[in-house]
PDB file with SEQRES, HELIX, SHEET and CRYST1 records, atoms N, CA, C and O in Angstrom:
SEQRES   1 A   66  UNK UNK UNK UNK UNK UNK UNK UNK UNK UNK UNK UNK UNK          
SEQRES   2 A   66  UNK UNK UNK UNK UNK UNK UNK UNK UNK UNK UNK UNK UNK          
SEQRES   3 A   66  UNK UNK UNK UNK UNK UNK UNK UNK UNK UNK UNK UNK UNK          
SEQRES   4 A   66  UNK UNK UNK UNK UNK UNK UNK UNK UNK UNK UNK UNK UNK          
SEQRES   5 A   66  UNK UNK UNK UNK UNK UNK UNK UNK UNK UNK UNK UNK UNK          
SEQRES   6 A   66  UNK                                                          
SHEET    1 AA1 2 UNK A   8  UNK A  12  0                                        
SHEET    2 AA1 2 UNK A  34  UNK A  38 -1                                        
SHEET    1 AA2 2 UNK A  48  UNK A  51  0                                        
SHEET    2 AA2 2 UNK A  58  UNK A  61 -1                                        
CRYST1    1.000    1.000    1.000  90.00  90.00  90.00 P 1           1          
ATOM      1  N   UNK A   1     104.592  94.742  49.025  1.00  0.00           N  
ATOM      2  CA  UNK A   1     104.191  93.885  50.117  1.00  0.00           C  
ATOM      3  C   UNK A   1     105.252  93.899  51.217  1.00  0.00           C  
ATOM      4  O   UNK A   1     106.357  94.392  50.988  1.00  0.00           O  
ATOM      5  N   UNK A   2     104.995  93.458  52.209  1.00  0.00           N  
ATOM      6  CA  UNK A   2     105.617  93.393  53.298  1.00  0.00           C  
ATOM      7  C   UNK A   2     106.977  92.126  53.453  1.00  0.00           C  
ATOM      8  O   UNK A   2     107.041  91.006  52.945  1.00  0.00           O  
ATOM      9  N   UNK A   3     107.629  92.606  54.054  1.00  0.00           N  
ATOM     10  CA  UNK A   3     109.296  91.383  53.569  1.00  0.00           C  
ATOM     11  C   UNK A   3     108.472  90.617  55.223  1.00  0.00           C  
ATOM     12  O   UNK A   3     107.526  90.818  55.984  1.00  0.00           O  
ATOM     13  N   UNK A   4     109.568  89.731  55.030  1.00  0.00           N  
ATOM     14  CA  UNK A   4     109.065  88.937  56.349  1.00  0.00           C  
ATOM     15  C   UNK A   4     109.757  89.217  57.778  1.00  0.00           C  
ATOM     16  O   UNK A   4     109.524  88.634  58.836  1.00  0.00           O  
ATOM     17  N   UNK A   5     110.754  90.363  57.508  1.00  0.00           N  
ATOM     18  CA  UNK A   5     111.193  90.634  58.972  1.00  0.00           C  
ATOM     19  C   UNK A   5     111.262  92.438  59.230  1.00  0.00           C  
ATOM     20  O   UNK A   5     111.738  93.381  58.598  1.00  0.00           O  
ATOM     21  N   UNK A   6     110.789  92.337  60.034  1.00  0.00           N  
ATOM     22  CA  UNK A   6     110.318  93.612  60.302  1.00  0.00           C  
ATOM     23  C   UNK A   6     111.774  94.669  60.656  1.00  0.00           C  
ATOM     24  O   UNK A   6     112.789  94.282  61.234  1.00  0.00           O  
ATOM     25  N   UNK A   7     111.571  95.771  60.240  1.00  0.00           N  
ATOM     26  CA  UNK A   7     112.306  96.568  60.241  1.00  0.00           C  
ATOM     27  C   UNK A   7     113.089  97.540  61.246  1.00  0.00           C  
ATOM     28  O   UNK A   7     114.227  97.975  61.416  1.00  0.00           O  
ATOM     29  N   UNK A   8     111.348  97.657  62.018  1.00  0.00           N  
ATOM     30  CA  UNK A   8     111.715  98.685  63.445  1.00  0.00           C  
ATOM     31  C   UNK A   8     111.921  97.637  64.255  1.00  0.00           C  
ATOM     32  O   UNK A   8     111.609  96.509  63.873  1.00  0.00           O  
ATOM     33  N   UNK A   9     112.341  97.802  65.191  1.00  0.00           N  
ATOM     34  CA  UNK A   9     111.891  97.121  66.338  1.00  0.00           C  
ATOM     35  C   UNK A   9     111.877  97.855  67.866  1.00  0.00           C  
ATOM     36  O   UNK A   9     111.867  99.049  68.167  1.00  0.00           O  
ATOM     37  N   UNK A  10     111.881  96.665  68.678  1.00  0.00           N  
ATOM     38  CA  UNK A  10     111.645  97.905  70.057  1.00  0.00           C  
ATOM     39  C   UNK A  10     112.466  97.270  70.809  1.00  0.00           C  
ATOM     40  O   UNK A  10     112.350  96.058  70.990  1.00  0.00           O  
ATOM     41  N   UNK A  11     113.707  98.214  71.526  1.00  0.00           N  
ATOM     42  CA  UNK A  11     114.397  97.963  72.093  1.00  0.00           C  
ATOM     43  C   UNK A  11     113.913  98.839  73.809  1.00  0.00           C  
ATOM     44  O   UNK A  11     113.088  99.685  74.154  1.00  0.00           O  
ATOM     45  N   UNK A  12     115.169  97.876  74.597  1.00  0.00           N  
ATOM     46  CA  UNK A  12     115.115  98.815  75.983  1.00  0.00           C  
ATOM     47  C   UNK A  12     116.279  99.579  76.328  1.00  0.00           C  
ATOM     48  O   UNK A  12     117.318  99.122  75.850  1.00  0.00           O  
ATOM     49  N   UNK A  13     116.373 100.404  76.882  1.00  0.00           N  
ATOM     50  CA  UNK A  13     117.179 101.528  77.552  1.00  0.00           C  
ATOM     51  C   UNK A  13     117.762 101.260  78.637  1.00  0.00           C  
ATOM     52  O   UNK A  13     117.067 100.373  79.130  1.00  0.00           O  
ATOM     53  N   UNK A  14     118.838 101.529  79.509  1.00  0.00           N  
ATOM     54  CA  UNK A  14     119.031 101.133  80.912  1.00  0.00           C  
ATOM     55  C   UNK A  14     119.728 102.219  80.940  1.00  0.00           C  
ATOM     56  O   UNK A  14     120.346 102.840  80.075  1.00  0.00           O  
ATOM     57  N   UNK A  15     119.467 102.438  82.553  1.00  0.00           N  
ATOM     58  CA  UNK A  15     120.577 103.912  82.679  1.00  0.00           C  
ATOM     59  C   UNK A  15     122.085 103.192  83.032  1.00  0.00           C  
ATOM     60  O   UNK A  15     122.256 101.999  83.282  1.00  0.00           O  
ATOM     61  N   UNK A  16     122.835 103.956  82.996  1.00  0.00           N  
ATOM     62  CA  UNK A  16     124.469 103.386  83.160  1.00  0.00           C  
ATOM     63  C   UNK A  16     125.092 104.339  84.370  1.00  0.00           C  
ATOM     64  O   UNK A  16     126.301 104.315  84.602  1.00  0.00           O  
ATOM     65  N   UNK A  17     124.047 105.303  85.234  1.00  0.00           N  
ATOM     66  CA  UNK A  17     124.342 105.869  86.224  1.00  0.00           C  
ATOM     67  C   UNK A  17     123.820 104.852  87.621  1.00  0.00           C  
ATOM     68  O   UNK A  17     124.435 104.817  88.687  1.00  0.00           O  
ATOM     69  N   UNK A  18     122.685 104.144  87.350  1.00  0.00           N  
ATOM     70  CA  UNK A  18     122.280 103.319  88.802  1.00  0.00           C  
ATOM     71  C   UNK A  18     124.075 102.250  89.162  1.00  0.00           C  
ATOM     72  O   UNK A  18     124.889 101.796  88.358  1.00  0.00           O  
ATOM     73  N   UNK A  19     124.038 102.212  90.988  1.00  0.00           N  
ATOM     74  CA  UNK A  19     124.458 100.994  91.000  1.00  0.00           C  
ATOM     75  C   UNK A  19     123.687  99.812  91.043  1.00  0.00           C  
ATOM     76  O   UNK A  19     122.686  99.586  91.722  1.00  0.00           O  
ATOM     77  N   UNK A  20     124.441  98.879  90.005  1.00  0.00           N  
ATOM     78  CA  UNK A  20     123.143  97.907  90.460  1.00  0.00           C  
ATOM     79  C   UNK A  20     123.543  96.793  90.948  1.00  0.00           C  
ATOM     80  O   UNK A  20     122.977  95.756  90.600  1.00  0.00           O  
ATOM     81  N   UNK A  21     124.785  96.769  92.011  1.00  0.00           N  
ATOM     82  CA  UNK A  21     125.073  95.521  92.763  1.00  0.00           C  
ATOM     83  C   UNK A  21     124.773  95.605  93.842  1.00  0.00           C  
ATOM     84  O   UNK A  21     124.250  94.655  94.424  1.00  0.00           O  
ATOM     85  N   UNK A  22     125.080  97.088  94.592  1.00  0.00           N  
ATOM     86  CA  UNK A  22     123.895  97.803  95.873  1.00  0.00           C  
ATOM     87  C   UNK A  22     122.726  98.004  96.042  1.00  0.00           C  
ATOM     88  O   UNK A  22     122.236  99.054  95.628  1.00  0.00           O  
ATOM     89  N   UNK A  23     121.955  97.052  96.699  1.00  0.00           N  
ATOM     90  CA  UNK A  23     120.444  97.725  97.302  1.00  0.00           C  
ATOM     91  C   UNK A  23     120.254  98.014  98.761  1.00  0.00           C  
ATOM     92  O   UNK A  23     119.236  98.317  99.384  1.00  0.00           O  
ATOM     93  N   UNK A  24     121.764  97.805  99.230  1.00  0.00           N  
ATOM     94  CA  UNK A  24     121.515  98.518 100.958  1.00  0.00           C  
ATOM     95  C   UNK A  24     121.927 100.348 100.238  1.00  0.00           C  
ATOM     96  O   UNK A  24     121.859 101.290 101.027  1.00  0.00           O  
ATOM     97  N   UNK A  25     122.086 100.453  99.634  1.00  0.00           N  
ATOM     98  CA  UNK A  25     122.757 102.329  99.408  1.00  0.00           C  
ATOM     99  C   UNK A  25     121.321 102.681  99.393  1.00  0.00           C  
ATOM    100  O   UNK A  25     122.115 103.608  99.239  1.00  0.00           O  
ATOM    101  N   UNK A  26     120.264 102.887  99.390  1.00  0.00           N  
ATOM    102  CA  UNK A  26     119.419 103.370  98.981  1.00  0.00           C  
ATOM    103  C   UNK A  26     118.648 103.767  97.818  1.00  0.00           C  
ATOM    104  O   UNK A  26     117.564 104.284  97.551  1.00  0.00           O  
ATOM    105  N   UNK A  27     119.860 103.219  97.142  1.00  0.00           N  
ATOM    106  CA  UNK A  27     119.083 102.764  95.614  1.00  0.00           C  
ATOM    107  C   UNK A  27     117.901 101.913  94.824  1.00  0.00           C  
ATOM    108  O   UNK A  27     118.284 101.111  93.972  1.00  0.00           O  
ATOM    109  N   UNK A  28     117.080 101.993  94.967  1.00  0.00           N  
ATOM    110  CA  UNK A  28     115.732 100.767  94.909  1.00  0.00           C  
ATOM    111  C   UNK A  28     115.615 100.237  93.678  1.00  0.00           C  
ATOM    112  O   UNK A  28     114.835  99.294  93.544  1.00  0.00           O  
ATOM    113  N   UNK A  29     116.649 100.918  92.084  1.00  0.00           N  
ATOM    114  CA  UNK A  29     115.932  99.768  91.184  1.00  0.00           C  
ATOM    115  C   UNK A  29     116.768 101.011  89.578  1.00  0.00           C  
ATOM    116  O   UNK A  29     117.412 102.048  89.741  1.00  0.00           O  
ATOM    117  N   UNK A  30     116.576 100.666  88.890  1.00  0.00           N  
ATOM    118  CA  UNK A  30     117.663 100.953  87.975  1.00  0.00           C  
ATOM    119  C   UNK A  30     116.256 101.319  86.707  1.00  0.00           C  
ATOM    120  O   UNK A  30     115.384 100.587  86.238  1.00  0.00           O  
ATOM    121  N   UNK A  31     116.514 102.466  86.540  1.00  0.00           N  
ATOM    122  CA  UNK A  31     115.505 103.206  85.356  1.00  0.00           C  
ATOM    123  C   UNK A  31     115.617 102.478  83.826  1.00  0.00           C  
ATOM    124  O   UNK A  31     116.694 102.120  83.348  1.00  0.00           O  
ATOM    125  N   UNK A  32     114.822 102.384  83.414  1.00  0.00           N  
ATOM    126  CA  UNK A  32     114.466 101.890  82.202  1.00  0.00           C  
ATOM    127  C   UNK A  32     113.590 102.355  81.223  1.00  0.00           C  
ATOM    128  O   UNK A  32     112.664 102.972  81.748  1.00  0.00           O  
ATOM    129  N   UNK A  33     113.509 102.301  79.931  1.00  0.00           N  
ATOM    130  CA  UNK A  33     112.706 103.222  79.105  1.00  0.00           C  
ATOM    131  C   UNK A  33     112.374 101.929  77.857  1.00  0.00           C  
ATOM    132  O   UNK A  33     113.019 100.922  78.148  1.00  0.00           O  
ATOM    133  N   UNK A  34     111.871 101.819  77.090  1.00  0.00           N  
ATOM    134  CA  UNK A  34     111.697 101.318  75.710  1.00  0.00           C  
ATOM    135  C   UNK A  34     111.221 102.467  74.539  1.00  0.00           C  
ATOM    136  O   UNK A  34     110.411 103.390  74.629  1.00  0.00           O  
ATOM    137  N   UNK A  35     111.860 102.126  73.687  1.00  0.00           N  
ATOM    138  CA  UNK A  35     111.888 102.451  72.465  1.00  0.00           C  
ATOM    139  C   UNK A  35     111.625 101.991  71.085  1.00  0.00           C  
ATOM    140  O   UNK A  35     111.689 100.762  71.089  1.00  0.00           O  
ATOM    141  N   UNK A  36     111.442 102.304  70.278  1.00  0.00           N  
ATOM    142  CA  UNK A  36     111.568 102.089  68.648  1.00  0.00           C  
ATOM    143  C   UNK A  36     112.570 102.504  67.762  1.00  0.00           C  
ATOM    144  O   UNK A  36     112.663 103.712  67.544  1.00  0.00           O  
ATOM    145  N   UNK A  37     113.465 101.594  67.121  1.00  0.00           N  
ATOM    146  CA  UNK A  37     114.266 101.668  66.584  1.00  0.00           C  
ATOM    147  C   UNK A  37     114.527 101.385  64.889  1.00  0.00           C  
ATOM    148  O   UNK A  37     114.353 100.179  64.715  1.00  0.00           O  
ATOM    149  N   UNK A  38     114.913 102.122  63.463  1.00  0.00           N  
ATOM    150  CA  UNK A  38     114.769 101.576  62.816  1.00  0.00           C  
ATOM    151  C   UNK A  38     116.483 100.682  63.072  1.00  0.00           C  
ATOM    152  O   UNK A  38     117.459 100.921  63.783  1.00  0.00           O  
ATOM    153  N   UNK A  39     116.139  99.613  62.077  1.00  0.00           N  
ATOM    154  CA  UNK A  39     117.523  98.754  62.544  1.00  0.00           C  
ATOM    155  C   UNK A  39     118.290  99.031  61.513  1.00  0.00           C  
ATOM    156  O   UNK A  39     119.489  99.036  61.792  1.00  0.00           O  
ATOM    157  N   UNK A  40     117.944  99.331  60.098  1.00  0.00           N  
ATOM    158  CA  UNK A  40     119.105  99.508  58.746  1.00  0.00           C  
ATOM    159  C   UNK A  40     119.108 101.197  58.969  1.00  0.00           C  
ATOM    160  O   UNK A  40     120.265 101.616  58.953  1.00  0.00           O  
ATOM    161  N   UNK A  41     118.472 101.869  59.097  1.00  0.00           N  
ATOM    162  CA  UNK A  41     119.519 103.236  59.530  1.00  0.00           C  
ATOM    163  C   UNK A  41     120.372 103.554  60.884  1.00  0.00           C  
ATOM    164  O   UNK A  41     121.248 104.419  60.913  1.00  0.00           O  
ATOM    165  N   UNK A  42     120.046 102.834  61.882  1.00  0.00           N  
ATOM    166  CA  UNK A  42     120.947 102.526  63.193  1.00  0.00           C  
ATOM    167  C   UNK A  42     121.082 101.533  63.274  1.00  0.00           C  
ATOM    168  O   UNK A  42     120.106 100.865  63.616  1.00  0.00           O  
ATOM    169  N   UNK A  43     122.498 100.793  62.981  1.00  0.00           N  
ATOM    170  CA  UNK A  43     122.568  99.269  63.341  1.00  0.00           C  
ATOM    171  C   UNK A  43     123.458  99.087  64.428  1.00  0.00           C  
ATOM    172  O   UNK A  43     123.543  97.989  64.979  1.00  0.00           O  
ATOM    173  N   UNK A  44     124.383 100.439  64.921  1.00  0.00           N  
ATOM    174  CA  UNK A  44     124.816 100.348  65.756  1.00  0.00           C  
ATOM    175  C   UNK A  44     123.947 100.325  67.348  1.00  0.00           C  
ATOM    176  O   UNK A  44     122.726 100.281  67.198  1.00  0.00           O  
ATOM    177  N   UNK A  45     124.416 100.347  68.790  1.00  0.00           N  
ATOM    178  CA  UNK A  45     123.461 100.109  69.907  1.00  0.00           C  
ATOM    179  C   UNK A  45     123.027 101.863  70.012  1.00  0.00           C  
ATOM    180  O   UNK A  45     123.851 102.691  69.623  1.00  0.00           O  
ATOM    181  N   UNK A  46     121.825 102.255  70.508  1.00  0.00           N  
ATOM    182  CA  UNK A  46     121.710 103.211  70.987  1.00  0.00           C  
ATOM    183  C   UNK A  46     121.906 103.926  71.598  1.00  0.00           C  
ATOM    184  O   UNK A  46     122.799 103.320  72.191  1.00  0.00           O  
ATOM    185  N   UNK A  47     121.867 104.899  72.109  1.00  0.00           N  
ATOM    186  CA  UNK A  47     122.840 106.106  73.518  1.00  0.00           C  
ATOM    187  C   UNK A  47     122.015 107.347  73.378  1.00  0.00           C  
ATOM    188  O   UNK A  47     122.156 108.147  72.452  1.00  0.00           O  
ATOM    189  N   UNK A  48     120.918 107.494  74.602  1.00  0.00           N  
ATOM    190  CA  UNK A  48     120.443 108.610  74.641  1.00  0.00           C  
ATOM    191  C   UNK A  48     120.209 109.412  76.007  1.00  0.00           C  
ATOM    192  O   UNK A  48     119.899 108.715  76.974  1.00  0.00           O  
ATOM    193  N   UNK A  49     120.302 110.574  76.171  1.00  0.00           N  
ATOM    194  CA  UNK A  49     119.953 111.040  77.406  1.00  0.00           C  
ATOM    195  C   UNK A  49     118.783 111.006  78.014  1.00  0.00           C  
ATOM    196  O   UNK A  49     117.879 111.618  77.446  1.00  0.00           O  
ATOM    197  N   UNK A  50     118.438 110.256  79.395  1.00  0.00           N  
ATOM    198  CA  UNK A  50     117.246 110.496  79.561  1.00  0.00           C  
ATOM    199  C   UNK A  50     117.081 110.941  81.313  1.00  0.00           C  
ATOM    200  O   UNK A  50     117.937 111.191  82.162  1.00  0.00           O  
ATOM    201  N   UNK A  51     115.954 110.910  81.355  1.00  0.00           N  
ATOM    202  CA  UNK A  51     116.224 111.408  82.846  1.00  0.00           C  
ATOM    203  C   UNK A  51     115.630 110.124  83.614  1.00  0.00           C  
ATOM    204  O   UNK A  51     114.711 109.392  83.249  1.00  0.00           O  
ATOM    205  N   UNK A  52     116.610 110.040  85.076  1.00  0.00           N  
ATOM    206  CA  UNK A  52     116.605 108.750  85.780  1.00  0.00           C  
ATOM    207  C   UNK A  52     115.736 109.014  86.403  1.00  0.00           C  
ATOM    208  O   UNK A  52     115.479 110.193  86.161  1.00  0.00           O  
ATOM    209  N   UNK A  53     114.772 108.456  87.425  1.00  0.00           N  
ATOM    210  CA  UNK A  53     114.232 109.125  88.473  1.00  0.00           C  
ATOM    211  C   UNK A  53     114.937 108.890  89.969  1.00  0.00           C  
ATOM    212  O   UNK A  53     114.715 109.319  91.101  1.00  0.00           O  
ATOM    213  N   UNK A  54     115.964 107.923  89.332  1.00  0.00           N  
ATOM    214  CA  UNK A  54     116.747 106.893  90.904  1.00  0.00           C  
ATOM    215  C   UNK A  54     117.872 107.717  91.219  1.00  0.00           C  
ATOM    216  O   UNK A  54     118.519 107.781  92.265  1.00  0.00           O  
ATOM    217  N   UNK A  55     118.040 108.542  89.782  1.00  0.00           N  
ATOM    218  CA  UNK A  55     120.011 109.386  89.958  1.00  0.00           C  
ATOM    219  C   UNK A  55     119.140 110.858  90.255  1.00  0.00           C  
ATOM    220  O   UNK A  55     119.775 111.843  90.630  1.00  0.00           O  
ATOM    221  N   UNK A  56     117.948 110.916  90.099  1.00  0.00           N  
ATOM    222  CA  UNK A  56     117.272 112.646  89.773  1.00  0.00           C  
ATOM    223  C   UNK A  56     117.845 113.172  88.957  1.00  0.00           C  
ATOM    224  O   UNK A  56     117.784 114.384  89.164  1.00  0.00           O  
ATOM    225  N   UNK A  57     118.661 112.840  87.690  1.00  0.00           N  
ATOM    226  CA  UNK A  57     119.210 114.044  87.037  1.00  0.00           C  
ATOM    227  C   UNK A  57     119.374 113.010  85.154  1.00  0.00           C  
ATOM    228  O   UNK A  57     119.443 111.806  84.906  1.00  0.00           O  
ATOM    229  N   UNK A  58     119.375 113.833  84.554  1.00  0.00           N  
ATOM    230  CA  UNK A  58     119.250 113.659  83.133  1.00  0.00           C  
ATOM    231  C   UNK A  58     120.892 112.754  82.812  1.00  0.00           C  
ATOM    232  O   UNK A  58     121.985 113.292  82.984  1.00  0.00           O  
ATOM    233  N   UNK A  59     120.717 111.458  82.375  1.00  0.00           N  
ATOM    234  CA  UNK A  59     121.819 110.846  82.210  1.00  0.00           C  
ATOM    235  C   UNK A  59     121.603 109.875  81.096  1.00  0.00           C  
ATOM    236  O   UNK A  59     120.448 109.557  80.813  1.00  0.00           O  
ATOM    237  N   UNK A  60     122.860 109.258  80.281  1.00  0.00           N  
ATOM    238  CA  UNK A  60     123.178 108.662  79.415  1.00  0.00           C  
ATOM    239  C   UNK A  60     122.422 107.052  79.450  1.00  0.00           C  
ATOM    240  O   UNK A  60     122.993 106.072  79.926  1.00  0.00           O  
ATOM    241  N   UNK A  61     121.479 107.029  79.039  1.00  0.00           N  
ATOM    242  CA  UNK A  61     120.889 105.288  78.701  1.00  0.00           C  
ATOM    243  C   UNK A  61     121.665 104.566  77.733  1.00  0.00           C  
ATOM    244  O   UNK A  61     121.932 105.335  76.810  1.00  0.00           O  
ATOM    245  N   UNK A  62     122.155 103.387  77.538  1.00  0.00           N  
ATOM    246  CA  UNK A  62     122.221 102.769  76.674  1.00  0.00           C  
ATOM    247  C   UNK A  62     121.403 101.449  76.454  1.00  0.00           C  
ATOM    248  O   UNK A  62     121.146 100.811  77.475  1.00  0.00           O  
ATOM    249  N   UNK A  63     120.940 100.936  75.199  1.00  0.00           N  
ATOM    250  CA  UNK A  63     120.430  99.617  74.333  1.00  0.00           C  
ATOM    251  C   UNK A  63     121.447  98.617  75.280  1.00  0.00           C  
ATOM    252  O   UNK A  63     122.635  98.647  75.602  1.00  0.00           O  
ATOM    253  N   UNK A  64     120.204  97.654  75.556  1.00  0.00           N  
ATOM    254  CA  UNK A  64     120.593  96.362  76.366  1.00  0.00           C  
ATOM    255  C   UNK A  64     120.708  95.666  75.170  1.00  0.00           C  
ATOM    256  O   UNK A  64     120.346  95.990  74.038  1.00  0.00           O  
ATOM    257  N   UNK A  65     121.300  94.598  75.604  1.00  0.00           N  
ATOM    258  CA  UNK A  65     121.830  93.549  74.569  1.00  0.00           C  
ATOM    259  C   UNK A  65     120.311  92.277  74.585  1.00  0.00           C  
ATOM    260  O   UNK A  65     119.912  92.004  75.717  1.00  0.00           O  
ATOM    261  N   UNK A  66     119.738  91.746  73.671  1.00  0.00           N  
ATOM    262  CA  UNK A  66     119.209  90.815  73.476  1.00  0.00           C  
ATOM    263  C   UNK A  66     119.643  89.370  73.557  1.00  0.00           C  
ATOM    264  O   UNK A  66     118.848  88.471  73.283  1.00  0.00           O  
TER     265      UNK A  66                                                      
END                                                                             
């Protein structure tokens, strides 16, 4: 049977290339992704490459904090 707390869960992504204290630079908004995570084989935060559409180029996301 099923335990009472679920295992995966779904986390979000943020890129760590946007600035995000500038919105006169021409920057309009800071890329984001969601995911599925199991939590007892990764309990550490996540880190994956993804591609921004704000930087145009394939960069490092990390797991936001809850």
């Amino acid at each position: 049977m099923a335990k009472g707390r679920n295992v995966r869960v779904t986390i979000t992504l943020e890129c760590t290339g946007c600035n995000r204290g500038d919105s006169g630079k021409g920057l309009s908004g800071i890329s984001r992704y969601t995911t599925r995570k199991n939590r007892r084989n990764t309990p550490t935060r996540l880190e994956l490459k993804k591609f921004c559409p704000f930087c145009h180029k394939h960069i490092t996301h990390k797991e936001l904090k809850k």
